[in-house]
Backbone as numpy.savetxt, mean C-alpha at the origin, in Angstrom:
# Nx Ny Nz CAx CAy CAz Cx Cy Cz
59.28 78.11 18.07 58.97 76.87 17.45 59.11 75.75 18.46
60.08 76.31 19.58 60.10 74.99 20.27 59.10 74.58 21.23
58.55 76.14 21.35 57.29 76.01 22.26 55.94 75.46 21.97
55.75 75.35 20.48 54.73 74.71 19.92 55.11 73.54 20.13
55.94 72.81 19.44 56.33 71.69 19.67 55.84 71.28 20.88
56.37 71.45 22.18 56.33 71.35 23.38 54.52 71.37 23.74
54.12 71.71 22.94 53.00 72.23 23.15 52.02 71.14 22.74
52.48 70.46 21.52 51.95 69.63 20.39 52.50 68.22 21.31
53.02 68.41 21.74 53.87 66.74 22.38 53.00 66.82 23.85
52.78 68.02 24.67 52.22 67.56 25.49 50.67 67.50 25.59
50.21 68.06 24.37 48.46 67.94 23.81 48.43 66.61 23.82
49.64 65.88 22.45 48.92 64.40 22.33 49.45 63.27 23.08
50.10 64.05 24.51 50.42 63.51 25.59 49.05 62.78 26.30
48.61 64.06 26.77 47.29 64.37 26.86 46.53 63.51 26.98
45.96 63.34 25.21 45.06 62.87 24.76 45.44 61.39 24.87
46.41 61.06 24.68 46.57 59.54 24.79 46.60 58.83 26.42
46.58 59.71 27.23 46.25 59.01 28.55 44.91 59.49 28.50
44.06 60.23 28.55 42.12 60.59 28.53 42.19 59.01 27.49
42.75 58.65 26.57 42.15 57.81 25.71 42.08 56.32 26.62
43.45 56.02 26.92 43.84 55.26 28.01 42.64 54.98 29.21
42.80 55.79 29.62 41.60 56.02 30.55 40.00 55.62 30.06
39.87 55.78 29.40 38.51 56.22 28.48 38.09 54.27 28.32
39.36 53.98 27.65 39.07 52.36 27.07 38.70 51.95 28.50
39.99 52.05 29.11 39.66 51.59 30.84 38.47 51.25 31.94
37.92 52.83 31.43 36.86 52.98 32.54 35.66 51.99 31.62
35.94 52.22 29.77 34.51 51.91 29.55 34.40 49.93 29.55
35.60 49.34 29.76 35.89 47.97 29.81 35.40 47.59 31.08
35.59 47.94 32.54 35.33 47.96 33.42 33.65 48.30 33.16
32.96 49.32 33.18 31.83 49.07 32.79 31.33 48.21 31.99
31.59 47.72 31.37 31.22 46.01 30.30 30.94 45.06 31.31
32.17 44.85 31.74 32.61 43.65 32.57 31.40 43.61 33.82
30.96 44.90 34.60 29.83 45.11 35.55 28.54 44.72 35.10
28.50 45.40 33.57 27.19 45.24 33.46 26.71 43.72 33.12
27.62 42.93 32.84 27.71 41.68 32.16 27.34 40.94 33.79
28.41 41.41 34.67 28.36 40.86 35.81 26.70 41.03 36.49
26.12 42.18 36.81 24.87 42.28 36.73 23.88 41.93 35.90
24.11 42.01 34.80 22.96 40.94 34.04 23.03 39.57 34.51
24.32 38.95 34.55 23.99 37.43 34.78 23.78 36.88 36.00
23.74 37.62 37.09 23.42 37.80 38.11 21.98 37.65 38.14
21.74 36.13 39.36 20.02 36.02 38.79 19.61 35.63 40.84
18.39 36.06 41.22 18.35 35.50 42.38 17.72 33.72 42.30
17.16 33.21 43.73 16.62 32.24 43.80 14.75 32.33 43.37
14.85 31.51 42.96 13.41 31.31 42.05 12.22 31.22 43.25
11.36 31.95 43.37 10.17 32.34 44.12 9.19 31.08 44.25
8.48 30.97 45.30 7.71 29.73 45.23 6.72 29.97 43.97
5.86 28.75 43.76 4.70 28.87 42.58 3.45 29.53 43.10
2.73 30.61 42.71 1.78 31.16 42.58 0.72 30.09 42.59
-0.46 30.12 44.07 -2.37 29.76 43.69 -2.50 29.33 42.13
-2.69 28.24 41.86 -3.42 28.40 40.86 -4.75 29.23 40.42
-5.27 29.41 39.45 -6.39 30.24 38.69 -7.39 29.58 39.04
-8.67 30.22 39.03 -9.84 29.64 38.74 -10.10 28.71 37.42
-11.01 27.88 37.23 -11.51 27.17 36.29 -12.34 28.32 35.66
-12.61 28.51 34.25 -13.58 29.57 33.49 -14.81 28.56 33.93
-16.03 29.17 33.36 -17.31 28.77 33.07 -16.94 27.98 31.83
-17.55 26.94 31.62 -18.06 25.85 30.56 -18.82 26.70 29.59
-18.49 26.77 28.02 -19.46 27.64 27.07 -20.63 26.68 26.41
-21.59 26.90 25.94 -22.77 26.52 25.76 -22.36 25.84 24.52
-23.20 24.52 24.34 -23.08 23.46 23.28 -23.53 24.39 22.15
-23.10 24.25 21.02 -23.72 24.54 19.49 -24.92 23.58 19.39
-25.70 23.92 18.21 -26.93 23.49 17.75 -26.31 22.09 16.99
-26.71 20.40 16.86 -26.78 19.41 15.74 -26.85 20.13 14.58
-25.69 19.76 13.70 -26.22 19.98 12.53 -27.13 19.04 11.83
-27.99 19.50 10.51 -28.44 18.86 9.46 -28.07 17.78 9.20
-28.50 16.44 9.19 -28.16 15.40 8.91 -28.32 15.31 7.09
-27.13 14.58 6.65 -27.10 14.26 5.33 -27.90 13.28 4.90
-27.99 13.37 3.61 -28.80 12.40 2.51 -27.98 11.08 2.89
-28.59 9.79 2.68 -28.08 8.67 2.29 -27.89 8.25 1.19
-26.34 7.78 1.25 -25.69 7.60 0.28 -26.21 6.04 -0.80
-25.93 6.22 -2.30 -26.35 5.38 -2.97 -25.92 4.14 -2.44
-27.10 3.07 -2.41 -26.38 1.52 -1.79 -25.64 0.94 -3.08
-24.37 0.23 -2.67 -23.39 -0.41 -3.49 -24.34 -1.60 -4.18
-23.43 -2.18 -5.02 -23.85 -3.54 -5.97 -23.47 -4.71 -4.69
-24.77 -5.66 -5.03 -24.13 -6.65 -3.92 -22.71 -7.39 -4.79
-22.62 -7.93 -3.69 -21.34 -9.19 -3.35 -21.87 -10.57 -4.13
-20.79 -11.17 -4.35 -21.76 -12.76 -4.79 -20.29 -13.97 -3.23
-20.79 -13.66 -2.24 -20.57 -14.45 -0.64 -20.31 -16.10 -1.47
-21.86 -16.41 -2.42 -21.22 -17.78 -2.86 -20.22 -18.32 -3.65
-19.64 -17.66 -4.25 -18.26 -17.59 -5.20 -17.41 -18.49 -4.28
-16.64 -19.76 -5.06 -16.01 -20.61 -4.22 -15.06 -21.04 -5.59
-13.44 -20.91 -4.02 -12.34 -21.00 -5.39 -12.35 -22.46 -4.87
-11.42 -23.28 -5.62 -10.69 -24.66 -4.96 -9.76 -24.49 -5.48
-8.86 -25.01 -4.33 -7.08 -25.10 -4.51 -6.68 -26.37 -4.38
-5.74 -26.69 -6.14 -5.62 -27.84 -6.12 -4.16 -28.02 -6.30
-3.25 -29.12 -5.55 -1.68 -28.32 -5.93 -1.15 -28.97 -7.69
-0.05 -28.52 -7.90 0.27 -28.85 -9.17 1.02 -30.06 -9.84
0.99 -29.75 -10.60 2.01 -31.36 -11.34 2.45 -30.85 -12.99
3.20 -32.24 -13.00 3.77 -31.51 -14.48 2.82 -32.64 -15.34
2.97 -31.59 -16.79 2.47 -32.30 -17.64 3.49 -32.59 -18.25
3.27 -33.47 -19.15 4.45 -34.12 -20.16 3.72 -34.81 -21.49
4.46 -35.35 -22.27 3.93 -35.54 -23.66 3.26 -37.37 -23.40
3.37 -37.67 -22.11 2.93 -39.08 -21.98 1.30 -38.76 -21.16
1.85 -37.28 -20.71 0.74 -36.93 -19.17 0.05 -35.49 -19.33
-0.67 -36.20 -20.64 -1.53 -34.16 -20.82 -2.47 -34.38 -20.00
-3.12 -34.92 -19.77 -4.78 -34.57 -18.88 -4.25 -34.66 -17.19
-5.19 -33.80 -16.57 -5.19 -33.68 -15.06 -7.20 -33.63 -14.89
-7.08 -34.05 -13.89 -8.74 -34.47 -13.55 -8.61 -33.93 -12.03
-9.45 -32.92 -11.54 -9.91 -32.28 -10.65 -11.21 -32.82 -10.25
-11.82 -33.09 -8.93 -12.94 -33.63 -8.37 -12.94 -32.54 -7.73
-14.84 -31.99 -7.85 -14.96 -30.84 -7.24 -16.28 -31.18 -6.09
-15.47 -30.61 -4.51 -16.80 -31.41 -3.64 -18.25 -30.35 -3.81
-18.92 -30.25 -4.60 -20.04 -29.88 -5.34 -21.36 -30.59 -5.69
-22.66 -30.62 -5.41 -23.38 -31.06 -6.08 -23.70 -31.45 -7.55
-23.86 -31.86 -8.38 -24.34 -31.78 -9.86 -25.02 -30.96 -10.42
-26.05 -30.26 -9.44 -27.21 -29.09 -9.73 -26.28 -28.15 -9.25
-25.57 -28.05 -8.52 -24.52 -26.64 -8.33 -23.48 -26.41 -9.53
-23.09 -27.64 -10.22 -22.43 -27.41 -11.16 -22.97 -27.28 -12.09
-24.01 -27.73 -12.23 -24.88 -27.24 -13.78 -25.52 -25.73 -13.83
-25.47 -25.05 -12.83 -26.12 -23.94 -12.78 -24.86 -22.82 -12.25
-23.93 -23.44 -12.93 -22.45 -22.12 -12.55 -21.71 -22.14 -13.55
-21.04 -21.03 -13.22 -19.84 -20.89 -14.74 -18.55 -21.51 -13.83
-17.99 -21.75 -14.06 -16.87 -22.74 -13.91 -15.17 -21.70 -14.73
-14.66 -21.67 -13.75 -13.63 -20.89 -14.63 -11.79 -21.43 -13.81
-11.52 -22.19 -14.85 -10.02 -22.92 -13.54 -8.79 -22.34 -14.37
-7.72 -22.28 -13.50 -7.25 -21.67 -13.72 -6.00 -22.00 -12.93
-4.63 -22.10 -13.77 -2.79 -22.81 -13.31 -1.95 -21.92 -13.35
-1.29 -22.13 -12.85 -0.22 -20.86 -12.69 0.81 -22.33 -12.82
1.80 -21.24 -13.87 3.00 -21.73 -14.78 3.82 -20.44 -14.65
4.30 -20.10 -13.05 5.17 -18.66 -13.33 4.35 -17.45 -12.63
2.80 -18.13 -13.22 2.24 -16.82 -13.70 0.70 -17.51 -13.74
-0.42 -16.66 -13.48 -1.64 -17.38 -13.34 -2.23 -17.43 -15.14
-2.96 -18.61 -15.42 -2.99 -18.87 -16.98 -5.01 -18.55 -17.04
-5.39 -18.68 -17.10 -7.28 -19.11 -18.21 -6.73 -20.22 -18.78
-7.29 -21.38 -17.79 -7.21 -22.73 -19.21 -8.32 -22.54 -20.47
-7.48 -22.96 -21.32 -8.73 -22.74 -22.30 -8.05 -21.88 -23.23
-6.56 -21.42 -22.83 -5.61 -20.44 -23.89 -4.45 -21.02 -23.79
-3.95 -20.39 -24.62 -2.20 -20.72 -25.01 -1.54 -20.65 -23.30
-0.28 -21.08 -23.26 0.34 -21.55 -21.79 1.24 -20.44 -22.22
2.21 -20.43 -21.10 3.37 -19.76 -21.54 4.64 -19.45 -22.38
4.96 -18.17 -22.94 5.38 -18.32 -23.60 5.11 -19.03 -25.31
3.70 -18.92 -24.99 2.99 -19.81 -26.47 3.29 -21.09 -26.80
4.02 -22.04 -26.14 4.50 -23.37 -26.33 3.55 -24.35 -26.21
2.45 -24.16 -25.46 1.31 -24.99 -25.80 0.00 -24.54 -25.24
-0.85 -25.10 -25.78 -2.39 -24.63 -25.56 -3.38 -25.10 -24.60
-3.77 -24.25 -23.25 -5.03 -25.67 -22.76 -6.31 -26.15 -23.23
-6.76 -26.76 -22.51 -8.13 -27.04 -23.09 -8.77 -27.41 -21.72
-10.41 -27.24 -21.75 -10.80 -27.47 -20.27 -12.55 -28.18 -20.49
-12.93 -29.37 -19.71 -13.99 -29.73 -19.95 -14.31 -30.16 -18.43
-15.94 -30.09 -18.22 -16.12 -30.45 -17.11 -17.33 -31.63 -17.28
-17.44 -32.45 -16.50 -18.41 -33.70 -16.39 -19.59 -33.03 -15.69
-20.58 -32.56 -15.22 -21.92 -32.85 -14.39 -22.12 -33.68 -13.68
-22.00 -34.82 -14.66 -22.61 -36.39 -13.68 -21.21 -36.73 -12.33
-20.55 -36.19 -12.75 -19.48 -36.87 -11.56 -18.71 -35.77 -10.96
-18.82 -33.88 -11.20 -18.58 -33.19 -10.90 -16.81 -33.02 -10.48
-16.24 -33.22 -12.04 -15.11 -33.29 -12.17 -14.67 -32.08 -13.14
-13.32 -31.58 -13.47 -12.87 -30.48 -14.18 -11.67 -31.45 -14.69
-11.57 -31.13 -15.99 -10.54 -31.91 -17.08 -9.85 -31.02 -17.44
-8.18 -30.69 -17.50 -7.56 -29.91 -17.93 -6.31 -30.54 -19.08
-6.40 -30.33 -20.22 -5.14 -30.90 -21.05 -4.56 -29.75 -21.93
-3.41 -30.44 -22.15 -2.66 -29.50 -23.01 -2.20 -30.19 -24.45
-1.98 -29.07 -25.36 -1.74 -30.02 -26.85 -0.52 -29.03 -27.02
0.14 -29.10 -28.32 0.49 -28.26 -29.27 0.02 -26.88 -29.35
0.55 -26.01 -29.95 -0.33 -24.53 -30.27 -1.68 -25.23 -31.61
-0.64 -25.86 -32.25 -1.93 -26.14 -33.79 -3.11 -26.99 -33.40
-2.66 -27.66 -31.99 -4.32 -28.86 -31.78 -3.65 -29.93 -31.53
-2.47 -30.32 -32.00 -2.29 -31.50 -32.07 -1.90 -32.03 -30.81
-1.69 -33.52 -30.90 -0.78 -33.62 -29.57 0.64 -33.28 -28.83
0.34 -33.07 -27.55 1.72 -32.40 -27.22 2.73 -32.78 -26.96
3.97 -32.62 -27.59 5.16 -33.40 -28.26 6.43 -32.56 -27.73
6.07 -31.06 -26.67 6.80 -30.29 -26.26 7.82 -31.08 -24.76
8.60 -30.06 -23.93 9.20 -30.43 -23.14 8.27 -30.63 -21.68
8.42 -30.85 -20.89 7.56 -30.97 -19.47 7.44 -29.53 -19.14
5.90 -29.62 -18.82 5.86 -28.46 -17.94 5.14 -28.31 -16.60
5.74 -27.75 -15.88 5.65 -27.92 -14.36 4.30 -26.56 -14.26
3.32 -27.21 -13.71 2.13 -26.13 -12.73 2.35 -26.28 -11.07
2.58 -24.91 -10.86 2.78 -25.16 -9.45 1.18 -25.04 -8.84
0.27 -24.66 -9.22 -1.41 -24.86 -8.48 -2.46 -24.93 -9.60
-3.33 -25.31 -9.29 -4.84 -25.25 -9.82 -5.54 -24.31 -9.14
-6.05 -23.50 -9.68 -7.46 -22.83 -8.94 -8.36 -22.74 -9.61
-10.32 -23.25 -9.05 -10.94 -23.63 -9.88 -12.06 -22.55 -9.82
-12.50 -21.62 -10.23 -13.40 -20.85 -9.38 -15.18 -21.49 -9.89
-16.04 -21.37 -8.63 -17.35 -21.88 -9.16 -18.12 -21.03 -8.98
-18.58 -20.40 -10.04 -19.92 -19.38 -9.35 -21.07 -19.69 -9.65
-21.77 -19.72 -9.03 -23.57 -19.86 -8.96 -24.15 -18.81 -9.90
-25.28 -19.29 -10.90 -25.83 -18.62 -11.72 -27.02 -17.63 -10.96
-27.41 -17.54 -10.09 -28.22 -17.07 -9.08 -28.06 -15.86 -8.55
-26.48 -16.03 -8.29 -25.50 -15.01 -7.48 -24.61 -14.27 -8.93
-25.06 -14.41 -10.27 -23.86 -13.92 -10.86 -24.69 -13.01 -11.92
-23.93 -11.95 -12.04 -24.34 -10.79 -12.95 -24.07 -11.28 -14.09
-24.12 -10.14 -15.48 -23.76 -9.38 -16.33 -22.19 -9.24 -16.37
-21.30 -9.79 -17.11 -20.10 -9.21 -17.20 -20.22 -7.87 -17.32
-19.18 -6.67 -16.31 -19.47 -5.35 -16.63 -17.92 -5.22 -17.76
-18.06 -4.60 -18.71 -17.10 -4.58 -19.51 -15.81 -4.43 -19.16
-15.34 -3.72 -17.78 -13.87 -3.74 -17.87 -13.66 -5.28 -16.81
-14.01 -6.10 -16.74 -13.61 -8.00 -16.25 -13.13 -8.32 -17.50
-12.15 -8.50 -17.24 -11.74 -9.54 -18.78 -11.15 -10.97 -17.75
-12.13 -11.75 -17.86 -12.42 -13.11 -17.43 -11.42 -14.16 -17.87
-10.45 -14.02 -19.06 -9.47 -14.38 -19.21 -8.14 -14.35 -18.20
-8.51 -13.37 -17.67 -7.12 -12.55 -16.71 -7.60 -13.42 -15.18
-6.50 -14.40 -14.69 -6.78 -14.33 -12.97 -7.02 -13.52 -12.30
-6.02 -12.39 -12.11 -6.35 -11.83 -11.39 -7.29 -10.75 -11.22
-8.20 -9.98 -12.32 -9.32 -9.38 -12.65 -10.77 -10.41 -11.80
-10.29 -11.80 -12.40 -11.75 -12.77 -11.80 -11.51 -12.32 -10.41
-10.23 -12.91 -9.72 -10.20 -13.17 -8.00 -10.40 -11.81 -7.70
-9.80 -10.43 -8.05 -10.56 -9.05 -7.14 -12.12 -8.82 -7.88
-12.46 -8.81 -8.69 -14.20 -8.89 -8.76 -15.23 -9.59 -8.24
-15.10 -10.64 -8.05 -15.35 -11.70 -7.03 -14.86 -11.55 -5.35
-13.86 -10.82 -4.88 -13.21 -10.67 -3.87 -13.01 -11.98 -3.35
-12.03 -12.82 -3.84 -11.61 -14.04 -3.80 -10.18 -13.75 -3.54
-9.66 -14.79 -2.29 -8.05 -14.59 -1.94 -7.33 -15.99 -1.93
């Protein structure tokens, strides 16, 4: 029994130095091959450049397209005037606009003015907030625009002051002017000034 023993102690004697060894040799190989991989020489001069290829042959023009439907004209004579503002008050409803215009230019245009209170208005409707109403008349003979304000019911206006910070008057020529197309609602500023392309 003692010889097995002896036997068994110096087997996994043995084996534990081969193992020893084994890690050893294969760590050392790591470490080389690592060392040889990163191991790089000096970089070689640059290689002749290449030839240029041949140039390949143009494709055929294509088919030219149809022409496209021509747009609706423009109306170029559409003319705003900018007039600055003021307040009205219950002593000071009317404002009088002079427009530098002929008489035959004004008789042959629609006329559409228009205040901004906040907010751009259509004289000729309730103001803001419904507190009072405009009203709008224009002369021919002296090529003027009349703007007043009353009450909502008509009457005279008996409300608090109200401040317009601009006038804008737009004039268009009957010559140059269509057909309302149904979606302009001519009431609205800003519908007139982008249909017109007015800034």
């Amino acid at each position: 029994m003692n010889i097995s023993l002896k036997y068994v102690h110096l087997h996994l004697k043995l084996k534990t130095t081969v193992m020893k060894n084994l890690k050893f040799f294969a760590v050392i190989l790591f470490v080389m091959g690592m060392i040889a991989a990163s191991c790089e020489g000096p970089e070689g001069p640059r290689g002749p450049a290449g030839t240029n290829g041949t140039d390949g042959t143009n494709g055929t023009d294509g088919i030219n397209g149809t022409d496209g439907i021509n747009g609706t004209d423009g109306n170029a004579n559409v003319m705003v005037f900018g007039f600055p503002g003021d307040t009205m008050t219950s002593s000071n409803t009317s404002l009088l606009f002079q427009l530098p215009i002929t008489s035959t230019l004004m008789d042959s245009s629609l006329i559409l003015p228009y205040y901004r209170d906040y907010n751009w208005y259509q004289a000729g409707s309730m103001g803001m907030s419904g507190d009072y109403e405009t009203r709008y008349w224009y002369r021919i003979s002296n090529q003027t625009v009349s703007l007043n304000i009353q009450n909502p019911d008509g009457s005279d206006y008996t409300g608090a002051d109200v401040i317009w910070d601009s006038v804008r008057i737009f004039v268009i020529p009957a010559s140059q002017f269509y057909a309302a197309e149904p979606d302009v609602d001519f009431a609205n500023y800003y519908e007139v000034e982008s249909y017109f392309g007015q800034k």
